[in-house]
C-alpha positions in Angstrom: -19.1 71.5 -20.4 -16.2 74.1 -21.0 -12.8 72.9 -19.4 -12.4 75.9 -18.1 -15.6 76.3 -16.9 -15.5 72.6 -15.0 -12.2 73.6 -13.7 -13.8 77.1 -12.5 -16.9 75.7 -10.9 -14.8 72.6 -9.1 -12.8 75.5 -7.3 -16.1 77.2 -6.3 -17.0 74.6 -4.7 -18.7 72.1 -7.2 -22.0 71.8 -8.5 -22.8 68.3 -6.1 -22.6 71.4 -3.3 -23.9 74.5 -5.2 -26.7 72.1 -5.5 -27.6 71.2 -1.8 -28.4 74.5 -1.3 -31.5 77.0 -2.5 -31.2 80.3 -1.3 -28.4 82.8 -0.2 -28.6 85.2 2.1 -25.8 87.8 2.9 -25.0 91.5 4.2 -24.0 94.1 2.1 -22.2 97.5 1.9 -22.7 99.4 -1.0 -20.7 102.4 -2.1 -19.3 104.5 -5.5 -20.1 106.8 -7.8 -22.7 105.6 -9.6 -25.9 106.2 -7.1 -24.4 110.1 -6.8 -24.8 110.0 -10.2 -28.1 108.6 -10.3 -29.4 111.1 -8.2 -29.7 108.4 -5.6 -28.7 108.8 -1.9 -26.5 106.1 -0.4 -25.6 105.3 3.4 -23.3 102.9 4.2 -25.5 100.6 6.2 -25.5 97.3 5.8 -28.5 95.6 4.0 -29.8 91.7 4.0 -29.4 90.5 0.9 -31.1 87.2 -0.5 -31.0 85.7 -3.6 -33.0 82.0 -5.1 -29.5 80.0 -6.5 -31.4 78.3 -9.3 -34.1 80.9 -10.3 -33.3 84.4 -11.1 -34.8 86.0 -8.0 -33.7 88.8 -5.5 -34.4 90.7 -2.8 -33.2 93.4 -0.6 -33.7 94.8 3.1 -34.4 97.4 4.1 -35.0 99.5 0.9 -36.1 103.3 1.6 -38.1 102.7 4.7 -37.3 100.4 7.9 -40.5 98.0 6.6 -40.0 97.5 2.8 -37.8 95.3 0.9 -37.7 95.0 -3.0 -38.8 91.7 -5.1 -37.1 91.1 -8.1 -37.4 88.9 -11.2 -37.5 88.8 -14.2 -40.5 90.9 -16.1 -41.2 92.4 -12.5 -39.4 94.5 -10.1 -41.7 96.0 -6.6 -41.1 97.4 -3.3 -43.2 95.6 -0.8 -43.9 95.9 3.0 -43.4 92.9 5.5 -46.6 91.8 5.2 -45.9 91.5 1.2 -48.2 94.3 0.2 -46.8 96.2 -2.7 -45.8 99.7 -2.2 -44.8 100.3 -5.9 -44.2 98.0 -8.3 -43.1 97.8 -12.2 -43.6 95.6 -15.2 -41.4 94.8 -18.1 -39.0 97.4 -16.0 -35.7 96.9 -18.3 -38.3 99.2 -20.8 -38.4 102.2 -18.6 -34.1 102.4 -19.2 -35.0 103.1 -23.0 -32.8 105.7 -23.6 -30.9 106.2 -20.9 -27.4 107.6 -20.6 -25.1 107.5 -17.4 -26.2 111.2 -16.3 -30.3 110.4 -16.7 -31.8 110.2 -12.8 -33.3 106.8 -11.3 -36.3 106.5 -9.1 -36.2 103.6 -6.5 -37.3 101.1 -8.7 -34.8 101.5 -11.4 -32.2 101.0 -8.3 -34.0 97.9 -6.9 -33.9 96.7 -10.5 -30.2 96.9 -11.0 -29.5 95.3 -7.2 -31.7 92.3 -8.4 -30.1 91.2 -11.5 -26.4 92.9 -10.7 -26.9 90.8 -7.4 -28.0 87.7 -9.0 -25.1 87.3 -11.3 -22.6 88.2 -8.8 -23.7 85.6 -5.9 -24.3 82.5 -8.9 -20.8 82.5 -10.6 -19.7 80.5 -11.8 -22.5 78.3 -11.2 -25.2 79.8 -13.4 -22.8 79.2 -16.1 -24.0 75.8 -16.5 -27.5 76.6 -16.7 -29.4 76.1 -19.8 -28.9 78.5 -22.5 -25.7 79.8 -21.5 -23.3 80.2 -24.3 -19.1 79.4 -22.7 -16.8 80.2 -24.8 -13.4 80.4 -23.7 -11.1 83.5 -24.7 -7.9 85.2 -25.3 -6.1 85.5 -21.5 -6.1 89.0 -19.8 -2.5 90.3 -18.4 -2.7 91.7 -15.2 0.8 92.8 -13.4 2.8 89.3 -13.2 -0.3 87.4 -13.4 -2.3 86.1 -16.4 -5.9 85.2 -16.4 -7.7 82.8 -18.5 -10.8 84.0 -19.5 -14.4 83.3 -20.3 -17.1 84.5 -22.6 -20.5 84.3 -21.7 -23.8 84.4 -23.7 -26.7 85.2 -21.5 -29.9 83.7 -23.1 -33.0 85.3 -23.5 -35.0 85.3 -19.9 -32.1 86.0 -17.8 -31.8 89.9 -17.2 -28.6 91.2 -16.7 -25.9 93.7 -17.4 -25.0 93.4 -21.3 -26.1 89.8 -23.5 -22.1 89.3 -23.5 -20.0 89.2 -20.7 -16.2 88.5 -19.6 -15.1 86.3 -17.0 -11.3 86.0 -15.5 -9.8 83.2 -13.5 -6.8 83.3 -11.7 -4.2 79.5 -11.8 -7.0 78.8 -9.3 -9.4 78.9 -11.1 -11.2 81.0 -8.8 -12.9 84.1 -10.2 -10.4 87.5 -10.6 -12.5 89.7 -12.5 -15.4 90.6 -14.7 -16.1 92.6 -17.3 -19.5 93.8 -18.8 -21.0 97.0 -20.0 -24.1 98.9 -18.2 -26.7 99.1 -20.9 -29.1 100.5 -18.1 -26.6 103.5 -17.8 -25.5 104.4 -21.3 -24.1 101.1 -21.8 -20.6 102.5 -20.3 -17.8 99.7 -19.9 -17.0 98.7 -16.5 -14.3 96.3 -14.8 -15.3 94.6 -11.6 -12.3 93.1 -9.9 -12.8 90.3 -7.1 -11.4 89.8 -3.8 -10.6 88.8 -0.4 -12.1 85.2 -0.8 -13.5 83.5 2.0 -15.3 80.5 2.5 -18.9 80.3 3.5 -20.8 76.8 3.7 -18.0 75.0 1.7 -17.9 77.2 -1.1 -15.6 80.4 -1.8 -16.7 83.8 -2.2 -15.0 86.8 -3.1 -16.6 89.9 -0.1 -14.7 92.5 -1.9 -15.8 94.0 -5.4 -14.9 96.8 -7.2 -15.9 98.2 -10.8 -14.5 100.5 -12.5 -14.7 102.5 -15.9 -12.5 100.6 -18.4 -11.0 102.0 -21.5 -11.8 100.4 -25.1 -8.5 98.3 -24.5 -9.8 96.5 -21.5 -7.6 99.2 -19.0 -9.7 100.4 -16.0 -9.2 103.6 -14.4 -8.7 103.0 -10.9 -9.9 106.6 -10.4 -13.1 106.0 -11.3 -14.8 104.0 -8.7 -18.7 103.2 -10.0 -20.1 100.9 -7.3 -17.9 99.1 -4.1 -19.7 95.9 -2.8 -18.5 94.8 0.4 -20.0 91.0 1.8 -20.2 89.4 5.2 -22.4 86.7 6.8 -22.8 84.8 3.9 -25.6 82.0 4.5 -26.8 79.2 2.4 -29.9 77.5 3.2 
């Protein structure tokens, strides 16, 4: 494994208790830009998030009705009642974002798409890092203020659905995560920052509640004035 990588996943906790667990529930706040953008309407009340830790599969609740909740993974995305009747569903939906730009409308199920896998990733690092197929590579440090991050590159295989096939990961002298950097191919492919904080501890392992993305510039620079999605966590729970 990556140094870096080992170092990164000891301070998250380790994988001997990453792998005690199976599922991960938490509640979410979700604000920014983006959904405006989208055509989407969002309300700042919190959702239940849950997540599988070692197969990529997501769901939210409620989504668009008091009784529904999505079901993500990969090849499929649906909106499904409690009794797990599908209200609408989608195949192969990474397909229906073929030429997409940051202005073209979603419908629900592009959203509940993008919550899955965005979700996913979020909630698993560094953990899925070591999954099979992942390239780790890592890379030149990034500068921010007084502070200087080391950095990861990651190749995301072929099965795992996600923002871009190459990503960036920073770590503070902690080795806990700082911030990451991808680009949203399911909205133009425009390049986006996502800084990390607030950590708190949940079950033994850390957790940044606090995440913020931003539009970066082709040096790496966000704009801090332009605010694409907020993510705010609480209640973490591992089961």
């Amino acid at each position: 494994m990556n140094q870096l990588l080992e170092k990164a996943i000891q301070a998250h906790g380790g994988l001997d208790r990453w792998h005690q667990f199976k599922e991960l529930k938490a509640t979410i706040v979700t604000g920014g830009a983006l959904w405006g953008i989208k055509g989407l309407v969002q309300d700042p009340s919190p959702r239940e998030m849950t997540i599988a830790l070692h197969a990529q599969t997501a769901s939210v609740r409620p989504f668009g009705n008091p009784d529904w909740h999505t079901a993500f993974k990969p090849g499929r995305v649906a909106i499904e009642d409690s009794a797990g009747a599908v209200v609408r569903e989608r195949l192969d939906p990474r397909t229906s974002f073929d030429g997409h730009q940051l202005q073209t409308q979603w419908d629900p199920l592009h959203r509940a798409y993008f919550n899955g896998y965005a979700l996913w990733i979020y909630l698993t690092t560094p953990f899925f890092m070591a999954m099979p197929g992942m390239q780790v590579t890592e890379i030149a440090p990034w500068i921010e203020g007084h502070e200087k991050w080391r950095g990861l590159r990651v190749r995301f295989p072929e099965g795992i659905e996600t923002h871009s096939p190459e990503q960036d990961f920073y770590f503070g002298d902690d080795f806990l995560l700082r911030r990451h950097d991808y680009h949203v191919d399911v909205a133009g492919g425009f390049a986006a920052a996502q800084y990390v904080t607030e950590i708190r501890e949940f079950s033994g392992l850390p957790f940044p509640t606090r995440r913020r993305a931003y539009v970066r510039d082709d040096k790496g620079f966000p704009n801090f004035d332009e605010l694409m999605v907020s993510i705010d966590l609480d209640d973490i729970r591992l089961g």
